[in-house]
GUTOR-612632 format. One line per field, with one value per residue (C-alpha): residue number from 1; residue in one letter; chain; x, z, y. Coordinates in Angstrom, 2 decimals. Layout:
% GUTOR-612632
n	[NUM|...]
res	[A|...]
chain	[A|...]
x	[X|...]
z	[Z|...]
y	[Y|...]
% end
This chain:
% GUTOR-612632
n	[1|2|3|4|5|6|7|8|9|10|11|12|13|14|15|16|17|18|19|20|21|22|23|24|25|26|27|28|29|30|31|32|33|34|35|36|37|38|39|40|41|42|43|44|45|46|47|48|49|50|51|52|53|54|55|56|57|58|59|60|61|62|63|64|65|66|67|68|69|70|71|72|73|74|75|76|77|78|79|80|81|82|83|84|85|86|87|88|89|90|91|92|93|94|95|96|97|98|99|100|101|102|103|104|105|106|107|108|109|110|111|112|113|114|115|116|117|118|119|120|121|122|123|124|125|126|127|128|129|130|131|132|133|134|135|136|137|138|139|140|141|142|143|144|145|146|147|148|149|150|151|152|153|154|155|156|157|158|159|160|161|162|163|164|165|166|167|168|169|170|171|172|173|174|175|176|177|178|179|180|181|182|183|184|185|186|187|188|189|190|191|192|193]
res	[X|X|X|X|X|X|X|X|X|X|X|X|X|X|X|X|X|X|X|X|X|X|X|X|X|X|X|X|X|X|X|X|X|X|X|X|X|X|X|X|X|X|X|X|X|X|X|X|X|X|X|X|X|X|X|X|X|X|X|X|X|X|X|X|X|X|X|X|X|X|X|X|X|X|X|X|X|X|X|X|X|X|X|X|X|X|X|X|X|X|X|X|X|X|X|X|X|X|X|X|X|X|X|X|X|X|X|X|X|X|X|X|X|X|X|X|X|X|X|X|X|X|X|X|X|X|X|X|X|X|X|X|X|X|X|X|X|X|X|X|X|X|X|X|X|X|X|X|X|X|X|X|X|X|X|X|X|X|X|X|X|X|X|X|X|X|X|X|X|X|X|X|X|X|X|X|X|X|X|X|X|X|X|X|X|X|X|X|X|X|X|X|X]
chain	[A|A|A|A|A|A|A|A|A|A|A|A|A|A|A|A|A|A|A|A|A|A|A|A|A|A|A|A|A|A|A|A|A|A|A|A|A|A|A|A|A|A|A|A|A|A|A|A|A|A|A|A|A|A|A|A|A|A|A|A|A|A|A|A|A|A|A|A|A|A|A|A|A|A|A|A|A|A|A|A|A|A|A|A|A|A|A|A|A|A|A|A|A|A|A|A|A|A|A|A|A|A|A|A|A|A|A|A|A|A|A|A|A|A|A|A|A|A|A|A|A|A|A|A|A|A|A|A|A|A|A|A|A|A|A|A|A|A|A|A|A|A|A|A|A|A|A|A|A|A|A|A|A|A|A|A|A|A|A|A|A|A|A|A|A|A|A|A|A|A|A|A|A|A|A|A|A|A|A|A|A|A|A|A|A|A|A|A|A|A|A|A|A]
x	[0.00|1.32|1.84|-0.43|1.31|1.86|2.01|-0.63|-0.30|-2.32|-3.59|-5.52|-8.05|-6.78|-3.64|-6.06|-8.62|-11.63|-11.22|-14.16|-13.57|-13.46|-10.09|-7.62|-5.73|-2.89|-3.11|-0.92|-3.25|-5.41|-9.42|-9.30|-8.01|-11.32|-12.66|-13.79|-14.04|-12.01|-13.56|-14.92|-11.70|-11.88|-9.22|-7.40|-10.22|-9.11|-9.47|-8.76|-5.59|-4.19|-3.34|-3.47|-5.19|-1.99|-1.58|-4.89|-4.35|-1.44|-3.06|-5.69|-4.01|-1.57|1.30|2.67|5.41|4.87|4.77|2.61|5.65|6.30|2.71|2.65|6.24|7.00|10.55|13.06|14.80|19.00|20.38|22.72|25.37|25.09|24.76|27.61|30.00|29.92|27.87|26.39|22.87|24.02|22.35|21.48|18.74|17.00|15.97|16.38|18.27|16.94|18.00|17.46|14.35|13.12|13.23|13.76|15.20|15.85|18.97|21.00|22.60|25.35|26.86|30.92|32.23|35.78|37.53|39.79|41.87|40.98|42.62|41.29|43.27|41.61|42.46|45.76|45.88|44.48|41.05|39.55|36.24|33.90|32.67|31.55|33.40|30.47|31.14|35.08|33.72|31.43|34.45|36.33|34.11|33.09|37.18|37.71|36.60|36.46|33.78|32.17|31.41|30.03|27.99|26.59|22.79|23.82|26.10|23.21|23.52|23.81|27.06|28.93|32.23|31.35|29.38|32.07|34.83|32.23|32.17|35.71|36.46|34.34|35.34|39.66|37.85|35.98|39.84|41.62|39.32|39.74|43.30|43.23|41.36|43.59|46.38|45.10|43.67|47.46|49.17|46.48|47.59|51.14|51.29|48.76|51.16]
z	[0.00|-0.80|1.63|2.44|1.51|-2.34|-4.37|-7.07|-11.17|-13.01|-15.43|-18.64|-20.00|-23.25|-21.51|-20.48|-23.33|-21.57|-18.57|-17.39|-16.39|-13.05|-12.46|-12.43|-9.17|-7.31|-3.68|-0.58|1.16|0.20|1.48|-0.93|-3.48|-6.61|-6.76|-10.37|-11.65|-14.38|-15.91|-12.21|-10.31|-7.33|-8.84|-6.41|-3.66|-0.14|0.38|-3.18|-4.16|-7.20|-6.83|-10.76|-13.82|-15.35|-12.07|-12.43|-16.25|-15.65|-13.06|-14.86|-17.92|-15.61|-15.54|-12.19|-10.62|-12.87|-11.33|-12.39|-14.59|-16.07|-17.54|-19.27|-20.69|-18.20|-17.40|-16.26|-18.59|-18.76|-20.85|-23.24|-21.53|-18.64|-21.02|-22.30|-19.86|-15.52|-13.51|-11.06|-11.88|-11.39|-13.55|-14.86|-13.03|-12.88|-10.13|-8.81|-7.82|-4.83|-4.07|-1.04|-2.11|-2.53|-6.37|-8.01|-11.65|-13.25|-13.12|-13.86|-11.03|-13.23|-12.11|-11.12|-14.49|-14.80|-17.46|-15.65|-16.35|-13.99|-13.54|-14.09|-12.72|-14.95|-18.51|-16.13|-17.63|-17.41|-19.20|-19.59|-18.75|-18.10|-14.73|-11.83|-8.35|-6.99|-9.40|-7.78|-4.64|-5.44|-7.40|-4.13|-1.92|-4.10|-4.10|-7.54|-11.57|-11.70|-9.13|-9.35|-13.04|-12.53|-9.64|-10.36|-11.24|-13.41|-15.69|-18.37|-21.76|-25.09|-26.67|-23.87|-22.18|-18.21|-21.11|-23.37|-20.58|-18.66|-21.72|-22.16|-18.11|-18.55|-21.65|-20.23|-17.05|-18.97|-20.76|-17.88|-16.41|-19.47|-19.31|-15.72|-16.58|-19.30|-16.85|-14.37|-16.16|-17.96|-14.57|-13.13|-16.63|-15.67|-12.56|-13.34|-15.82]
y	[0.00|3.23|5.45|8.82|10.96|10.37|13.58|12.54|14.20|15.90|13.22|14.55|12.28|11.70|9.92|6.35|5.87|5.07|7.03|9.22|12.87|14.39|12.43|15.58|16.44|16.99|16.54|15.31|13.55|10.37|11.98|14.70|12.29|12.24|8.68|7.36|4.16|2.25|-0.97|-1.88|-0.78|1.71|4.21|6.74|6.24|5.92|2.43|1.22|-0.58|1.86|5.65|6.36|4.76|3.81|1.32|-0.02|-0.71|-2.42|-4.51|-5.57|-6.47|-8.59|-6.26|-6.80|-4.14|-1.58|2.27|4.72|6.69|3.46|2.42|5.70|6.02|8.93|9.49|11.92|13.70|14.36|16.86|15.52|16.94|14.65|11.90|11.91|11.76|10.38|12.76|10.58|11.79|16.14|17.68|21.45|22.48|25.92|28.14|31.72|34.42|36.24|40.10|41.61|43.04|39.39|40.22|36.64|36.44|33.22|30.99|27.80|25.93|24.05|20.82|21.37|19.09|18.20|16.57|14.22|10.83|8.66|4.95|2.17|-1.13|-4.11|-1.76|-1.18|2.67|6.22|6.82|10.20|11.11|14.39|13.66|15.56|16.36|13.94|11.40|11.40|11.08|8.14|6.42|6.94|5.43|2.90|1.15|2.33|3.84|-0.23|-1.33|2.48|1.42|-1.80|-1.03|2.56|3.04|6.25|4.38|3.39|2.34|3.88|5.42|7.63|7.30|5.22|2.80|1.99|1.90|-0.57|-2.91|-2.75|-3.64|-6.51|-7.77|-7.59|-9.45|-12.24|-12.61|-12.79|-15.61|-17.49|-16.86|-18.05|-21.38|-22.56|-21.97|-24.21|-26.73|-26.78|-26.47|-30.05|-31.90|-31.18|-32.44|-35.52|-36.38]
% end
């Protein structure tokens, strides 16, 4: 069950063919929420199972763990900027600046990018990347570029730098195993022989 205080979207009708108006709200808390029906599910009511349509589509078509964003293709955007290169999801985001006269005009809070060489021990060399002061501090506490590449959520695919250096670190490790194997299986027939 999700809990009270889920921030709901605005949801036009158009989005769920099928879906009967009055269903348009956003609202902290779960008695103002607008109950309306969806092919005989309770949608968004206080006692019902799902807080959007999407959820209750999903449900009923047998989806199972599937979020709200997900059932209607909604995700976050990144700027290509951050694509490209290991920001440890920094992004730009926007806000204001705020006189003393409480005058706000608009600005850009930019993420603090470097372009560094960082070192990777399986490629055993120095590999370049734009990151972020973050993304040095993750790759610190995370024991290395190595494990901070294999283990981070914000290294995704598609063609930018932590990607390609991620295939290439695996592909040297699956080597090295294999190199590893044939030596011990030539180092048993040795000494069995």
């Amino acid at each position: 069950m999700l809990s009270p205080t889920v921030r709901m979207l605005s949801w036009s009708k158009q989005a769920i063919p099928g879906m009967k108006q009055g269903w348009r709200t956003t609202t902290n808390s779960w008695e103002r929420l607008i109950s309306t029906s969806l092919g005989g599910l309770q949608v968004g009511s206080r006692n019902g199972l799902f807080c959007c349509p999407a959820m209750a589509l999903a449900d009923s078509s047998g989806l199972k763990n599937i979020s709200s964003c997900d059932a209607l293709g909604q995700t976050r955007s990144r700027s290509n900027r951050s694509k490209r290169g290991l920001y440890d999801g920094k992004d730009i985001r926007s806000g204001n600046n705020v006189s003393f006269s409480m005058k706000k005009t608009k600005r850009k809070f930019k993420p603090n990018v470097l372009k560094k060489a960082v070192y990777s021990e399986t490629l055993d060399e120095m590999v370049r990347f734009h990151l972020t002061a973050s993304t040095l501090r993750s790759i610190d506490k995370a024991g290395g570029l190595d494990n901070y590449l294999l283990k981070s959520k914000h290294v995704v695919p598609g063609k930018n730098e932590g990607w390609t250096t991620k295939n290439r670190i695996l592909q040297k490790m699956r080597t090295n195993d294999l190199r590893q194997k044939a030596a011990e299986s030539n180092a048993t027939e040795q000494t069995s022989n």
